[in-house]
N, C-alpha and C positions, 0 to 999 in steps of 0.2 A: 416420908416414911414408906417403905419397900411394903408394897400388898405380897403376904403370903395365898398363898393356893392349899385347898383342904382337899379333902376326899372322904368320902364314906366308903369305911371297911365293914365289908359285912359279916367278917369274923368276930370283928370285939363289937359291933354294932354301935361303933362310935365315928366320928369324925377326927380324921389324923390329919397334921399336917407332909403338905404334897412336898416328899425330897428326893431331887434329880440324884440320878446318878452322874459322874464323870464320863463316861459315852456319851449320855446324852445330856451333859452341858456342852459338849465337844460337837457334837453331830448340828447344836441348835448353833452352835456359832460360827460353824461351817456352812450350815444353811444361810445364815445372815452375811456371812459376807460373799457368800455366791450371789444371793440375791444382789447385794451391791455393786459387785463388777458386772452380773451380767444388766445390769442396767447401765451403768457407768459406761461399759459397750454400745448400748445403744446411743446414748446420748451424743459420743464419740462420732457413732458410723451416722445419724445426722445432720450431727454437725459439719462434716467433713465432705457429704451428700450436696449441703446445700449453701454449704457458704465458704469461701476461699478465704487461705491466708495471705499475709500481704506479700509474701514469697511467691503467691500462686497468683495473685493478682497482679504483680508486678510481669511476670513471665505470659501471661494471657496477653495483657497490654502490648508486650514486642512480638509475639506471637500476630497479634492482629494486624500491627507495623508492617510487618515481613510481608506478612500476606498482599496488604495495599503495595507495595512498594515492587512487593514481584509483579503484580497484575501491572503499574505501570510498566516496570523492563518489558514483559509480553509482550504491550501494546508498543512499544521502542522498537522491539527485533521484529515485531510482524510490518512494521513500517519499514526500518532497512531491508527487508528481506522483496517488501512489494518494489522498490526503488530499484533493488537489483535484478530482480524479473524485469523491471523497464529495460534496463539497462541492457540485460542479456538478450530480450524481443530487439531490441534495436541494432544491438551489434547484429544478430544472425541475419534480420531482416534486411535493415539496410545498408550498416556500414561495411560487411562482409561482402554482400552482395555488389556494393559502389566499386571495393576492389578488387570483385573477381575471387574472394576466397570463399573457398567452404564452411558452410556453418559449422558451429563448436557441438556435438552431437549429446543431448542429456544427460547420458549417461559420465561424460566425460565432465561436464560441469559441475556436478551432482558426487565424482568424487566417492562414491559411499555415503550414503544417509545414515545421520547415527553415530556416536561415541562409543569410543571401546569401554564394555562395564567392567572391564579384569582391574583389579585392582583402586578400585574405586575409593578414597579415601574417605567420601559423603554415605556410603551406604550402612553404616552405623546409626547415622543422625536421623532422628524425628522428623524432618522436613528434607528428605535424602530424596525424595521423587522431585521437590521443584527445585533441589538444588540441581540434580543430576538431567531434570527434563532444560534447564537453562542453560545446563553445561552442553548439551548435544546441538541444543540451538546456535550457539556461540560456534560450535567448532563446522556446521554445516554454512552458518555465512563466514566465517573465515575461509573455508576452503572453496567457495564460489568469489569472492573477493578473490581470490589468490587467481583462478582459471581467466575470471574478467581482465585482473591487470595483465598477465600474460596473452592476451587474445590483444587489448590496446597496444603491448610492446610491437606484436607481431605485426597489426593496422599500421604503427607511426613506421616502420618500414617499408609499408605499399605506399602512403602516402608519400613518402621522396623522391616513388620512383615515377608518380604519376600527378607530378605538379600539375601538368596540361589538363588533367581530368578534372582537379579538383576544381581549376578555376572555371570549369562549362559546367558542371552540376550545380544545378538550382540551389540554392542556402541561404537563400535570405527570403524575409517578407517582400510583397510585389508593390508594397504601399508602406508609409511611415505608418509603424504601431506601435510606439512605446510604449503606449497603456494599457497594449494589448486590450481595450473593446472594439475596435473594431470588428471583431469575427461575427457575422451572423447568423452563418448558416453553414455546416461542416459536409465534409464526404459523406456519401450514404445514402438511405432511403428520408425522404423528406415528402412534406406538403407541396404538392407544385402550388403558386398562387394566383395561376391562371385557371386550372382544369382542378382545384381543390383534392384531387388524389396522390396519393401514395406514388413516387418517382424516384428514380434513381438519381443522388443528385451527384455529378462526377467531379466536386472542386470545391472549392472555399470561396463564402462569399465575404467578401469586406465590407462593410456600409462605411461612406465617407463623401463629400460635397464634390459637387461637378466641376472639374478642374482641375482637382487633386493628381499630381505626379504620380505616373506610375514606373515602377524601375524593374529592367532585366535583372535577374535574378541568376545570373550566371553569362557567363562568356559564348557567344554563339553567333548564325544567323539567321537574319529573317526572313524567314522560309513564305509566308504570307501576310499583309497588311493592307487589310481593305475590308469593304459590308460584307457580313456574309448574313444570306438572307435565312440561314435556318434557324434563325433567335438567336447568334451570338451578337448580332449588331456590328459595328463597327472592332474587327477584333486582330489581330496579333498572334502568332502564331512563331517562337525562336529554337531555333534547330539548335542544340549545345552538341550536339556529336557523341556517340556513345551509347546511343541510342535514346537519348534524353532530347525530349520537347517540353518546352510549356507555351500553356495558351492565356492569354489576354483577353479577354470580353465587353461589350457594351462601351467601349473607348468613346466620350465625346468628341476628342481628336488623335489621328494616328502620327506620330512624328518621328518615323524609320520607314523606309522605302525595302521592298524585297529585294533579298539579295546584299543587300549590308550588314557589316560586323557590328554584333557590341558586345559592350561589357558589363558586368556584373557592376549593379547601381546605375547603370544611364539613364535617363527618362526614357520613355521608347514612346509615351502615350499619356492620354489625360483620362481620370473618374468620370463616365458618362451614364445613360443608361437607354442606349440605343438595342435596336430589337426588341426582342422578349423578356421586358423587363421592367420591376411594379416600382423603380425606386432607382437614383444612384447609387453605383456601387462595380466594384470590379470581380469578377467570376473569374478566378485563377485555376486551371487544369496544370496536372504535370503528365507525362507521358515517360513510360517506358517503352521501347518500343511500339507496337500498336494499342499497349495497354493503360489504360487511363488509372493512377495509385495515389495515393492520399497524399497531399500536397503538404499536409501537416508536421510529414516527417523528414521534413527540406527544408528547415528554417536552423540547423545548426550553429549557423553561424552568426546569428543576435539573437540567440536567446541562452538563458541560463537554465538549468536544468529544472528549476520551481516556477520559472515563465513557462516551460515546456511546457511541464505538466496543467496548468493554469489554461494552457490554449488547447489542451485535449479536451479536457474536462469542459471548456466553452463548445468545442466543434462536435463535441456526444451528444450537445442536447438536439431532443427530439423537434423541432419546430418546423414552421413555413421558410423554403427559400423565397430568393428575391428571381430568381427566373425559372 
């Protein structure tokens, strides 16, 4: 049963019953349904605040994909990109240099840093910075790719003309390492393990058993073979011409007389550890000129580009040489 509403009139000093007008049935039922939408709003903004539809969840979900999946490509391209700085340090260093050309100058390599943003098809899209930061990546190792194969074209043409060279420059290891541990002590500043300080150490040390064959490492002659009493011990010394030398150390036996030819791979000597020295093992020097240079970067020819790398990263560490 519907409750009526009275009122006291104080004209007839009675109580009347309460009758709306049409405005305000109209005004109360506007009010009632504003109250309803603007809460209906709330509920909405909410809901929509704190909880996703499965459209929104689904696209969150490859949204977070994308993300993972770029951050591997990064870590992809920042690996090709360190590979071809190797790549590029070694042509300018020392294959340019083996034939006498001039290095490739940065700028020239380098190409322009950077994709062209005119006309960009990604710069509408919601994820248009990692598509477009991936798109500049891609095109700056492509155009350093493109500079390197060009610079190797121009190499395998020095290289025809100067067979004779190739075959007296140092390229191989001075000792069998195919498992590459033998390295135990790299170019640089080292622990001497006689005088426990900080020394300059000028060559690559091998650890390997007394007797072990050691091989010329290029085409040349033997400039000296005999003691030499200032800590190399019994050592080796092969002129390859070009201004290239390398030196031999701690020899238990020398088996090439001064003044004879050899060849790349001969025996020249045996793993000894004569002179200044805490252990067997062979001390390999290479020489440019009067300058003594990291012997590490002369092994082109047995080793694969992930062996390279493998015998860097061995001849970095910081430790004790063996003389």
């Amino acid at each position: 049963m519907k409750k009526e509403k009275y009122y006291y009139n104080p004209n007839t000093l009675q109580y009347e019953r309460s009758k709306l007008s049409i405005g305000q049935k109209i005004f109360r039922v506007l009010g009632f349904l504003s109250s309803v939408l603007f809460f209906a709003f709330l509920i909405l903004l909410f809901a929509y605040g704190f909880f996703q539809s499965p459209e929104e969840r689904k696209l969150s979900m490859e949204l977070k994909q994308m993300e993972i999946s770029y951050n591997q490509l990064t870590k992809r391209m920042k690996f090709i990109d360190k590979v071809l700085k190797d790549l590029e340090n070694r042509d300018n260093r020392i294959y340019r240099v083996i034939f006498e050309a001039d290095p490739i100058d940065a700028s020239v390599r380098k190409m322009g840093d950077g994709g062209s943003e005119e006309n960009d098809e990604y710069q509408n899209f919601s994820t248009s910075n990692l598509i477009s930061s991936s798109k500049k990546s891609l095109e700056n190792i492509e155009k350093q790719i493109y500079v390197q194969s060009k610079s190797f074209d121009e190499l395998a043409v020095l290289i025809k003309k100067k067979s004779q060279l190739l075959a007296a420059i140092p390229s191989i290891q001075p000792i069998s390492n195919k498992d590459l541990t033998r390295i135990a002590s790299g170019f640089g500043y080292r622990i001497d393990p006689v005088y426990k300080t900080i020394k300059f150490h000028a060559g690559l040390d091998f650890t390997c058993p007394t007797g072990t064959p050691i091989y010329a490492t290029g085409d040349g002659v033997v400039e000296e073979s005999k003691f030499n009493s200032g800590g190399y011990g019994n050592n080796i010394i092969v002129n390859h011409g070009y201004g290239y030398k390398t030196h031999y150390c701690h020899c238990s036996k020398l088996l090439v007389s001064e003044g004879e030819k050899v060849i790349r791979g001969q025996v020249i000597g045996l793993v000894g550890s004569t002179g200044k020295s805490t252990g067997p093992h062979l001390h390999y020097e290479v020489y440019k000129g009067t300058e003594k240079i990291d012997p590490i970067n002369f092994f082109f020819n047995d080793l694969t580009p992930a062996q390279y790398e493998q015998m860097v990263n061995m001849a970095e560490q910081s430790n004790q040489s063996f003389d």
